[in-house]
N, C-alpha and C positions, 0 to 999 in steps of 0.2 A: 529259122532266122536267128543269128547270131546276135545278141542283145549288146548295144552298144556303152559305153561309158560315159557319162557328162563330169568332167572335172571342172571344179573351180579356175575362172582364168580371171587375168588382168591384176594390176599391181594395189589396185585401191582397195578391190573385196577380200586380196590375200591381207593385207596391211589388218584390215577391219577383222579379220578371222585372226589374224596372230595377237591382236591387241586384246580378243576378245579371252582365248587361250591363256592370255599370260593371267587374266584375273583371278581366282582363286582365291588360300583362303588370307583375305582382306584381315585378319584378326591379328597377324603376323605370327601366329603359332604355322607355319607353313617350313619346308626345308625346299628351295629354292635346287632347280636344277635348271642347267643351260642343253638349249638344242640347238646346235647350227646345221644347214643345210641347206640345200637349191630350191631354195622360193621362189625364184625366178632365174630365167637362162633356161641353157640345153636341157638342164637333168631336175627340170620343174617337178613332172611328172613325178623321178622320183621322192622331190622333197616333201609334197603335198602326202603321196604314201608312208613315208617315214613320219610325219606330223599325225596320221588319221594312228598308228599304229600306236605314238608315243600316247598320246591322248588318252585311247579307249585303256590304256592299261595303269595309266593315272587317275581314269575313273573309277577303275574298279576297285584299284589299293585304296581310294582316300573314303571308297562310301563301306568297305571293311575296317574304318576306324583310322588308315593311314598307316604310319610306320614312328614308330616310337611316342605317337599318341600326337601324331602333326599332320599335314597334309602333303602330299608332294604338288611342289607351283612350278612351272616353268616358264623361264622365258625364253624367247626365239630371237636369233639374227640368221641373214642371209647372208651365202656365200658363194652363190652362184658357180660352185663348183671350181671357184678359182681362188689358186694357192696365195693371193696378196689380198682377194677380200678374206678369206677362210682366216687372216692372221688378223685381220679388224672384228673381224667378229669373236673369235676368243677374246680378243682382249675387254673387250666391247661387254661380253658377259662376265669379264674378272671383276673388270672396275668398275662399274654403272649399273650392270646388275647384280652381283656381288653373288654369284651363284659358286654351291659348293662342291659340285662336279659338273662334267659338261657330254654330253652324247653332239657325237662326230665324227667328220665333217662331209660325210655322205662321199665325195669321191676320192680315190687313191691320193689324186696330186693334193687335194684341200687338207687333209687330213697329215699327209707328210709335212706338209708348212705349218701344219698346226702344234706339232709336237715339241717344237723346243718353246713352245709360249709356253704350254702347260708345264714343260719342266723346269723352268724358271720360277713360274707362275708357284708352284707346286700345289697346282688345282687340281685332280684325277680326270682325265678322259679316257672315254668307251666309246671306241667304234664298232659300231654293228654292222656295217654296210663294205668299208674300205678291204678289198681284198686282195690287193694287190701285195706279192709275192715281199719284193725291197721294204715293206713293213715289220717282217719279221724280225729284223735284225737290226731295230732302231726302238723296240716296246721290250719292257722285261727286265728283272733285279737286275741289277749292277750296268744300267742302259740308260732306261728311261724308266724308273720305277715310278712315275705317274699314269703312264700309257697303259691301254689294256684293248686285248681288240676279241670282240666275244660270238664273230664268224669265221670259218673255217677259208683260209686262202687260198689264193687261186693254182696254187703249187698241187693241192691235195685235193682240188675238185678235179681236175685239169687228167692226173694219175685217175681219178676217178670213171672217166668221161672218157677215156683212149684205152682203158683197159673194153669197155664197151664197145667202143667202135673194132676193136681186134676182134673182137668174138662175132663181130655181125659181118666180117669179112671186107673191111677197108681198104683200101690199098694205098689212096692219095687222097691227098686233103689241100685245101688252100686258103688263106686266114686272109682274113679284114678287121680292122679295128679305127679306133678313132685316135687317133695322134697326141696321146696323154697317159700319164702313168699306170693307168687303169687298162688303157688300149694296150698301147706298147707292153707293159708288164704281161698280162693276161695270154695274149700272142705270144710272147718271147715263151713261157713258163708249159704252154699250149705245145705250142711247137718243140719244143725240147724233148715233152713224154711224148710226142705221133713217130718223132724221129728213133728213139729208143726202142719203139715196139715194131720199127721197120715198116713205119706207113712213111711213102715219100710226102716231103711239105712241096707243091708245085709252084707256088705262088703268095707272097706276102706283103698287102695293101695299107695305108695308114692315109685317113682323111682329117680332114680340118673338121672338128664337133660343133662349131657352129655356122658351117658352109660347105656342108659335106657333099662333094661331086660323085657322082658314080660309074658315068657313059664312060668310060675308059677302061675301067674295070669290070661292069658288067660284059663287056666286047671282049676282054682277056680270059675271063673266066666261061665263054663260050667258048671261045676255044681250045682251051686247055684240059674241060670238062673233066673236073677234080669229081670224085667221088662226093666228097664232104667240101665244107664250107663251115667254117669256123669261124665265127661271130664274136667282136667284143666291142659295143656298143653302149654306148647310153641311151636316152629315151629320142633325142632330139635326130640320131644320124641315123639310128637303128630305124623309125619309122619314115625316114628317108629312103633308105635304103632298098627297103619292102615295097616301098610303092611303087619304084623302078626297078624292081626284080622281079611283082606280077606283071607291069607292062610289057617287060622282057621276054616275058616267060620262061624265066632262067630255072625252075626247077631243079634246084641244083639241092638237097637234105642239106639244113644247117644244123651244127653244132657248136661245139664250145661254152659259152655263159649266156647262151644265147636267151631272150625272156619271151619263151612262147608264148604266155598267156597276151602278155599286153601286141606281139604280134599279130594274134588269131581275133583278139577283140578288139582292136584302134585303126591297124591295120591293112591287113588283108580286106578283100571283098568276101563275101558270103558264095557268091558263085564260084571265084579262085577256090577257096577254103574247100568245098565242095565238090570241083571237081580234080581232086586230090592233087593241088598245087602245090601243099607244103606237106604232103603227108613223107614219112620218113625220118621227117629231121627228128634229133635229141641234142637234148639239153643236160649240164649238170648244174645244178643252184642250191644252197644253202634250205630251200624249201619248195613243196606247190600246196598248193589248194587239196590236189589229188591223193595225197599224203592220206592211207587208211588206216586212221588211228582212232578213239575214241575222245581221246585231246584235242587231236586235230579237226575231228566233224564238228564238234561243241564249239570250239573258238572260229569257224569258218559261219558256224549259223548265226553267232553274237557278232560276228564282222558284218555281215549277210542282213543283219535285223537294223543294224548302226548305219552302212554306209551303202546300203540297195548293190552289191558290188562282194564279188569275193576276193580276199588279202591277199596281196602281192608279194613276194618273199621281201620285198623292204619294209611292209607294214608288217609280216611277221615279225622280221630282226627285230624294229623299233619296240615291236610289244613286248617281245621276253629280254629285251635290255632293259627293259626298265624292268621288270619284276625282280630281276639278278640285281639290277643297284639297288632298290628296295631290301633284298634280303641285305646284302653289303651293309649297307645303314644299320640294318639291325646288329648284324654282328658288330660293327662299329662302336655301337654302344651312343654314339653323341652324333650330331650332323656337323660335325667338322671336317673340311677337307681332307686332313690327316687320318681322322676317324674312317671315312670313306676308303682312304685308303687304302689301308691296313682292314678295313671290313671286305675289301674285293678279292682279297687273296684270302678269305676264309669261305665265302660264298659257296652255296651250291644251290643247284634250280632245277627241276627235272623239267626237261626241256619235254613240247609236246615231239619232237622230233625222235622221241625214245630211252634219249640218255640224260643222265646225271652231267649238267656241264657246270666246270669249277675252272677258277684261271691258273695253269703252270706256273713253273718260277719265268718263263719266258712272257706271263699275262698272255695265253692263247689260250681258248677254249678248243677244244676236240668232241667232234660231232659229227653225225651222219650229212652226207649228200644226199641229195633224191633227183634220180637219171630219170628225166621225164620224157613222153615221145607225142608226135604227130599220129594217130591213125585216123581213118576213115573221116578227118578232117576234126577229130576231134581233140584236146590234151589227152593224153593217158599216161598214168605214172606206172615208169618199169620196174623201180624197187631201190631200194638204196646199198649207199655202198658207205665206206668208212672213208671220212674226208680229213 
């Protein structure tokens, strides 16, 4: 029996957990950092995992003594994953909380609206999460020298994920996503490498992510019966979407950015799962669980011991962004914005992911994918690829 998940819900106990978060150390020898993300809305899920990741890796730096002999504090605003709160909430933590970099803003569009506050602002932000493709070419010297985005995008996981599906003998594929820069991008960039490798695209779907339909689509995608099904969802449409795909019995392998864990454990049924409903499909993501590293089993047991639950590729991101702005700091030499700065382009981290990641003159990290798969109903990682 597949063990289920209890996340924190409702707006009073989040409130009460973020208030509780931001306390730290009270003495004001502290270096203040901002987190914006989806505390509430479609892409909760993922902001709560992005919060559980910054945390534990805040604990660990401040009880090793901290960084430059201070604490790291954070405060939190919510953005609900929309580009007009995402620009209240930066501002929100320039002016009121007066933090000296800020980690954001969890989705593509949030984080695009976020970027000319910060260069104004001339406060540094670090996305770990936003991977949408149109970011590239708005972070980076002579750009937006305050931007920096420290996972690999959807361009390069995308080549990563269709060089795989060639080799396991693809022919067609048909894309769904949800109706935002993150959707649309992800699709577009998706579809572009399936076309190039001479798999035909049959069919390409975009829902409303917070009233996502599906009977129209599930009924197209019967019968057109694409090989693959490429996935680019957030938390709220993607387990939408799954609960009317086992109804269906559309058995149709998904791929793309797809997030099998939290599809096999929120869900799917144990019986579907079991009687190889989803077995087939891959994914390509920035991380899994399944990752066989000696890094990677040690930080899944310290996740495992913290949160009864093992790390989501958005509580990874959030964890090794903050060790990477920590080292920053250091190189910095002072906690000033500027300092920060100028410390993120000297950085290096050895990622548990295998490699040494440092920000280009374009502020992109370069790092491994991990092509993960469905078998006999269970996750299994097929191996990485360079993303």
């Amino acid at each position: 029996m597949m063990q289920r998940r209890t996340l924190p819900v409702g707006a009073l106990a989040l409130s009460v957990a973020l208030a509780t978060a931001c306390q730290g150390a009270a003495d004001g020898h502290s270096i203040k950092i901002g987190l914006t993300s989806s505390f509430t809305g479609p892409a909760a899920l993922y902001g709560t995992e992005q919060r559980w990741g910054v945390e534990m890796a805040a604990e660990e730096i401040n009880s090793a003594g901290g960084v430059l002999g201070m604490e790291i504090e954070f405060a939190f605003e919510d953005n609900r994953c929309n580009p007009t709160e995402a620009v209240k909430a930066v501002n929100a933590l320039i002016t009121q909380h007066e933090v000296k970099a800020i980690i954001g803003a969890l989705c593509s569009s949030a984080t695009l609206a976020a970027l000319p506050v910060v260069k104004r602002a001339e406060v540094p932000l670090i996305t770990s999460t936003s991977t949408a493709a149109s970011i590239t070419d708005q972070i980076g010297e002579g750009v937006n020298r305050w931007a920096f985005r420290s996972t690999i995008a959807d361009d390069g996981m995308a080549s990563s994920m269709v060089a795989f599906l060639k080799e396991e003998g693809v022919k067609s594929i048909s894309v769904i996503g949800e109706d935002t820069d993150y959707g649309r991008g992800g699709a577009e960039v998706f579809s572009a490498a399936v076309e190039e490798h001479g798999i035909e695209v049959l069919s390409t779907d975009f829902v409303n992510p917070t009233s996502p339909e599906f009977t129209a689509i599930i009924t197209k995608l019967k019968l057109n019966k694409p090989d693959r099904l490429a996935v680019y969802f957030t938390s709220t449409p993607l387990t939408a979407f799954y609960r009317q795909y086992e109804t269906a019995r559309l058995n149709i392998p998904g791929t793309g950015r797809l997030n099998i864990d939290h599809v096999l454990t929120n869900v799917l049924s144990d019986e579907f799962v079991a009687s190889g409903g989803f077995d087939g499909t891959t994914s390509v993501n920035p991380y899994s669980p399944e990752l066989d590293s000696d890094a990677n089993r040690e930080f899944v047991a310290r996740f495992r011991d913290k949160y009864d639950q093992n790390p989501s590729q958005i509580s990874f991101m959030a964890y090794e962004v903050v060790h990477l702005l920590a080292e920053a700091i250091r190189q910095g030499g002072e906690p000033t914005s500027a300092a920060i700065r100028d410390g993120l382009r000297k950085a290096k981290y050895e990622s548990m992911m295998g490699k040494t990641i440092f920000f280009d003159e374009s502020h992109q990290v370069r790092n491994y994918a991990v092509v993960s798969g469905v078998k006999d109903g269970k996750l299994v990682f097929l191996g990485l690829s360079e993303g």
